[in-house]
C-alpha positions in Angstrom: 14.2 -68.2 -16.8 17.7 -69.0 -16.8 18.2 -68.8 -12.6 14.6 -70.9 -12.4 16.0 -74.2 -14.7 19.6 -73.9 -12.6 16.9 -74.0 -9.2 14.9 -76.8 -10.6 17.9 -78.6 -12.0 19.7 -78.4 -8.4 16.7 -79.3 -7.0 15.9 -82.2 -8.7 19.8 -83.7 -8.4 19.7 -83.1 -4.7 15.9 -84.5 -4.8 17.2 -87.8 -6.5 20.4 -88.2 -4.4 18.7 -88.3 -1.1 15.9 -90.4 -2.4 18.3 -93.0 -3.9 20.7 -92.9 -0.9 18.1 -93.3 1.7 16.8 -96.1 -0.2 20.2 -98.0 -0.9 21.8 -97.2 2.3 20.2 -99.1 4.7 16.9 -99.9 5.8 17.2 -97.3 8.8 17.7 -94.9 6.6 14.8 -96.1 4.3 12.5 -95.9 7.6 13.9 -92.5 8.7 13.5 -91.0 5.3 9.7 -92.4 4.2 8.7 -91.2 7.4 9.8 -87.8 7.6 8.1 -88.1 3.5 4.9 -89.4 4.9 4.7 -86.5 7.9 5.5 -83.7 5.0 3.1 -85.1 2.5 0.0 -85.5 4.9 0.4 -81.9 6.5 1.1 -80.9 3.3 -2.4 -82.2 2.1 -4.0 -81.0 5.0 -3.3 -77.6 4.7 -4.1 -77.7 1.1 -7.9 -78.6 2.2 -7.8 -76.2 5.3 -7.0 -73.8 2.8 -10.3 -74.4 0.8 -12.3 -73.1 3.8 -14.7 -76.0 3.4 -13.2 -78.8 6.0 -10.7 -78.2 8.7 -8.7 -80.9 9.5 -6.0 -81.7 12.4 -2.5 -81.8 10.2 -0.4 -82.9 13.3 -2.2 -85.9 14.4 -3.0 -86.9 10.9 0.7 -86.4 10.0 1.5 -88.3 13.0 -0.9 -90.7 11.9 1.0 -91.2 9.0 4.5 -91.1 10.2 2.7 -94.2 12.6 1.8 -96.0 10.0 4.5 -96.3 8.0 7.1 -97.4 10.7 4.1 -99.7 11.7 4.1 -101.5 8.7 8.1 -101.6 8.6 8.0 -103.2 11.8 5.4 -105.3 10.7 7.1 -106.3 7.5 10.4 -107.3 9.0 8.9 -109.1 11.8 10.2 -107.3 13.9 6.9 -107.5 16.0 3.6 -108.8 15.3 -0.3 -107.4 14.5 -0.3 -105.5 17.4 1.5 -102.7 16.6 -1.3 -101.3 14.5 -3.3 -100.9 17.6 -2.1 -97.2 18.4 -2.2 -96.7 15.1 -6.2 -97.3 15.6 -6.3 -95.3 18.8 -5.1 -92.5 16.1 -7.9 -92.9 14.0 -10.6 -93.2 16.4 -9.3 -90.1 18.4 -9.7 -87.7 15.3 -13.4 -89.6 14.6 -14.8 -88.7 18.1 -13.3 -85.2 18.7 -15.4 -84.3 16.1 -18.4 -84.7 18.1 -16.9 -82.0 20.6 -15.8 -79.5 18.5 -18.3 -78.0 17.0 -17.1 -77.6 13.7 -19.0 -76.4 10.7 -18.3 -79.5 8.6 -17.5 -82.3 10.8 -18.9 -85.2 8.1 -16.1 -83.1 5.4 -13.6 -82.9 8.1 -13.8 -86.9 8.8 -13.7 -87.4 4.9 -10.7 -85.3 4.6 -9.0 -87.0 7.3 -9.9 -90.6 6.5 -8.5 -89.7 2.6 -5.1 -88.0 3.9 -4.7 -91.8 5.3 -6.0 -93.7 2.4 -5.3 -91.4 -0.1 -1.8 -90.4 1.1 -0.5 -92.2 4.3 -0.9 -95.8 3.0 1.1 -95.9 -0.8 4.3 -95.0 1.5 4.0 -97.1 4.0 3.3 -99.8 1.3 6.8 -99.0 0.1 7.7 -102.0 3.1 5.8 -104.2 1.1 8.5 -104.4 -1.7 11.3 -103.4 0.4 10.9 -106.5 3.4 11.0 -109.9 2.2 10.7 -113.1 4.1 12.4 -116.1 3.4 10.7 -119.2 4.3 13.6 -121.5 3.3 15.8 -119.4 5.4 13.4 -118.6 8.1 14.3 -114.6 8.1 13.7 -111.4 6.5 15.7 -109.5 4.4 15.9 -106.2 2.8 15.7 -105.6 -0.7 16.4 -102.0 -2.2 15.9 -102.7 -5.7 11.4 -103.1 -5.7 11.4 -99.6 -4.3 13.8 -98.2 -6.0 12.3 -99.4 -9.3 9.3 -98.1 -8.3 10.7 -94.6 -8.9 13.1 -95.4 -12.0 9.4 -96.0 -13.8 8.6 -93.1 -12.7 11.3 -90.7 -13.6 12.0 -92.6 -17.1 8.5 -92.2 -17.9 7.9 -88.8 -17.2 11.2 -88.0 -19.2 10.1 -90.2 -21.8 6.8 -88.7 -21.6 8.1 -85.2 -21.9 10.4 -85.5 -24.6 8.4 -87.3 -27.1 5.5 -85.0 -26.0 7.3 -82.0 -26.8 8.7 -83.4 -30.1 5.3 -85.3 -31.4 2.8 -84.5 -28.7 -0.5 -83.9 -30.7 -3.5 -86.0 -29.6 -4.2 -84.8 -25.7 -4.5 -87.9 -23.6 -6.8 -85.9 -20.8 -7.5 -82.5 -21.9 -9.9 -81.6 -19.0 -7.8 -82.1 -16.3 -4.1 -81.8 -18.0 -4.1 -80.2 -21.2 -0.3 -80.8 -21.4 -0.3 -84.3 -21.9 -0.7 -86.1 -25.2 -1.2 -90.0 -25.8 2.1 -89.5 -27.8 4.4 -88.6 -24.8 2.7 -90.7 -22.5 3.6 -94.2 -25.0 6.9 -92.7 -25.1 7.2 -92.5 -21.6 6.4 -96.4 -20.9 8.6 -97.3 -23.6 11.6 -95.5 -21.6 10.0 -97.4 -18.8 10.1 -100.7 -20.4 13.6 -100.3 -21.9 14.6 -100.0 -18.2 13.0 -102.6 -16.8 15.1 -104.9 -19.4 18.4 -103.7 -17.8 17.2 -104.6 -14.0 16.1 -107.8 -15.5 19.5 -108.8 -16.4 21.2 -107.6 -13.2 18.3 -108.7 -10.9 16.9 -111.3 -12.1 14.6 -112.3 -9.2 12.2 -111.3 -11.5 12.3 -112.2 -15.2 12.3 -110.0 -18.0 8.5 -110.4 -18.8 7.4 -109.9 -15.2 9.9 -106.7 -15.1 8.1 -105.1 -18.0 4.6 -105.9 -16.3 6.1 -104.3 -13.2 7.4 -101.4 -15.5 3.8 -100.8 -17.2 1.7 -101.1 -14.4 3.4 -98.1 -12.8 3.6 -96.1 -15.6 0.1 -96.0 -16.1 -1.1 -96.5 -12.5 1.6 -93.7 -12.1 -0.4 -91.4 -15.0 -4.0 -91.9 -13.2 -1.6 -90.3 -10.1 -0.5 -87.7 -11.9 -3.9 -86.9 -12.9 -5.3 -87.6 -9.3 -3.2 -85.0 -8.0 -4.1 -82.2 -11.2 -7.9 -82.9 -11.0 -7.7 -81.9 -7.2 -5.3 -79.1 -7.9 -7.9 -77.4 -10.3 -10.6 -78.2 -8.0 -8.9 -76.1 -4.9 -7.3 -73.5 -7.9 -3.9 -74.1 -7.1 -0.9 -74.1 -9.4 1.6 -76.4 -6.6 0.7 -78.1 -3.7 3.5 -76.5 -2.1 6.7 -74.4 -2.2 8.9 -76.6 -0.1 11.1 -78.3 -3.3 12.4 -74.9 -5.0 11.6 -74.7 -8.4 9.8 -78.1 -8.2 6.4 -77.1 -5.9 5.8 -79.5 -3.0 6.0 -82.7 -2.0 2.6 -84.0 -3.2 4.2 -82.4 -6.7 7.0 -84.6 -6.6 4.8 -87.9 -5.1 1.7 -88.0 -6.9 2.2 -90.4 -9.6 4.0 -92.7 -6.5 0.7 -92.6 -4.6 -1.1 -94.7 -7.2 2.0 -96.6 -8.4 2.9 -97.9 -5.3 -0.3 -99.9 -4.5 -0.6 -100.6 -8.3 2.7 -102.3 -7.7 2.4 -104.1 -4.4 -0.8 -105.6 -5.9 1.2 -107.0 -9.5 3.6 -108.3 -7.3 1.2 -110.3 -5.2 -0.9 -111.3 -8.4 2.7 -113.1 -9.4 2.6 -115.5 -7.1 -0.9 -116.7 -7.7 -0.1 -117.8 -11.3 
C-alpha cells in the first residue's frame, strides 16, 4: 500500500508539472502537448470499445482525427489561417464512414457510432481548450494567447476533487449517485465546489479580466459539468466492466481516468464564457 500512494503521488506531481508547464510555457508547447493528449485519449477509447467485442473501430485514423482537430482549431483560433483547414479534417471523417461499406464488418452501424463519439465525445472538449486559450483583439487587430482560462479549467478540477474527497471522507453520508458511483456523496461533492469557488476568488483578484462573480460562475459550472464527466466516464466503465481505462499513468489508470471530468467541463466552460458576452 505504502509503494502504490509513493507511485500515485509521483505520478500525480509529474502529471501536474507537465500539464501546467505545457500550458504556461508557450502556446507551442500548449499545441504539442494537447495533441499528443488528444491522440492518447482517442486510441485509448478505442481500444476500450474494441475490447467489448461489439464494434471495431480504426484507433489510428480516429486518433489522427483527433490530433487533426485540435491543431485545426488552434490554427483556426489564432488566425493563423482561415475555415479551410477543417476540410481534411472532413476528408477524415468521411474516409472512416465509407470504408465501412467495404469491410464487411459485423457491426458497421456500432462501429460508425463508436467512431463519430471518440470525436464528439473525446476529440472535440480538447480541441475546445483553443477556445479559451486564443483571444482576439478587435481594438488591437491581433490575437493573443492567454494561459490562465485553460489553466483554470483544471484548478476547478483538481480543487474540487480534493475538496470533494476530503469532506467526503470526513462527512460523506448521503450518496450523490449510488448506481453509477457509490463513492460519492452530495457532502463531498458541495465541499468540492466550495474549494472551487474559494479559488476562483484568488484569480479574480490577480486576473481580473473577469470579475469575481463571473469567476465563481466559471468555477461552478465546471465543477458540476466536471461531476456529470466524472460520472460519464464510470457509467461507461461499468458498462464495458472495467476498473481503469488504462494503465498508462502508474498508479493513476489511463488517460480517460485523469480527463473525464475535463471532457464535459471544457465545453461547459467555452459555452459560460460565450453566454457572458450576450448579457
Amino acid at each position: 500500500m505504502k509503494s502504490n500512494f509513493v507511485q500515485r503521488t509521483i505520478t500525480g506531481v509529474l502529471f501536474v508539472v507537465v500539464l501546467v508547464g505545457g500550458i504556461l510555457l508557450s502556446p507551442i508547447s500548449f499545441g504539442v502537448l494537447f495533441a499528443l493528449i488528444t491522440v492518447l485519449a482517442v486510441r485509448e477509447f478505442g481500444h476500450l470499445v474494441n475490447n467489448s467485442g461489439q464494434v471495431e473501430i480504426n484507433r489510428n485514423i480516429t486518433g489522427l482525427a483527433g490530433a487533426y482537430l485540435f491543431l485545426a482549431l488552434m490554427a483556426f483560433c489564432s488566425q493563423v489561417t482561415d475555415a479551410r483547414v477543417f476540410l481534411p479534417y472532413l476528408l477524415l471523417l468521411l474516409y472512416l464512414m465509407i470504408t465501412e461499406l467495404y469491410l464487411k464488418k459485423k457491426n458497421p452501424l456500432g462501429n460508425w457510432a463508436f467512431t463519430m463519439l471518440s470525436q464528439l465525445y473525446v476529440a472535440l472538449p480538447f480541441a475546445l481548450l483553443n477556445v479559451l486559450a486564443f483571444h482576439n483583439d478587435p481594438t488591437a487587430g491581433s490575437v493573443s494567447y492567454n494561459p490562465v482560462l485553460p489553466l483554470s479549467v483544471f484548478i476547478f478540477l483538481w480543487l474540487s476533487d480534493t475538496g470533494a474527497y476530503c469532506v467526503g471522507s470526513l462527512w460523506g453520508k448521503h450518496r450523490l449517485f449510488e448506481r453509477i458511483s457509490p463513492k460519492k456523496s452530495w457532502e463531498g461533492s458541495i465541499g468540492g465546489g466550495v474549494f472551487a469557488v474559494a479559488a476562483s476568488w484568488l484569480l479574480a483578484c490577480f486576473f481580473p479580466f473577469l470579475n469575481g462573480w463571473e469567476w465563481t460562475g466559471l468555477a461552478l459550472t465546471v465543477v458540476v459539468f466536471g461531476t456529470w464527466g466524472d460520472l460519464t466516464e464510470s457509467l461507461m466503465k461499468r458498462q464495458l466492466g472495467i476498473k481503469d481505462s488504462g494503465n498508462i499513468l502508474p498508479g493513476h489508470g489511463g488517460i480517460l481516468d485523469r480527463f473525464d471530468s475535463a471532457l464535459m467541463a471544457i465545453p461547459a466552460a467555452v459555452v459560460y464564457l460565450y453566454a457572458l458576452t450576450l448579457l
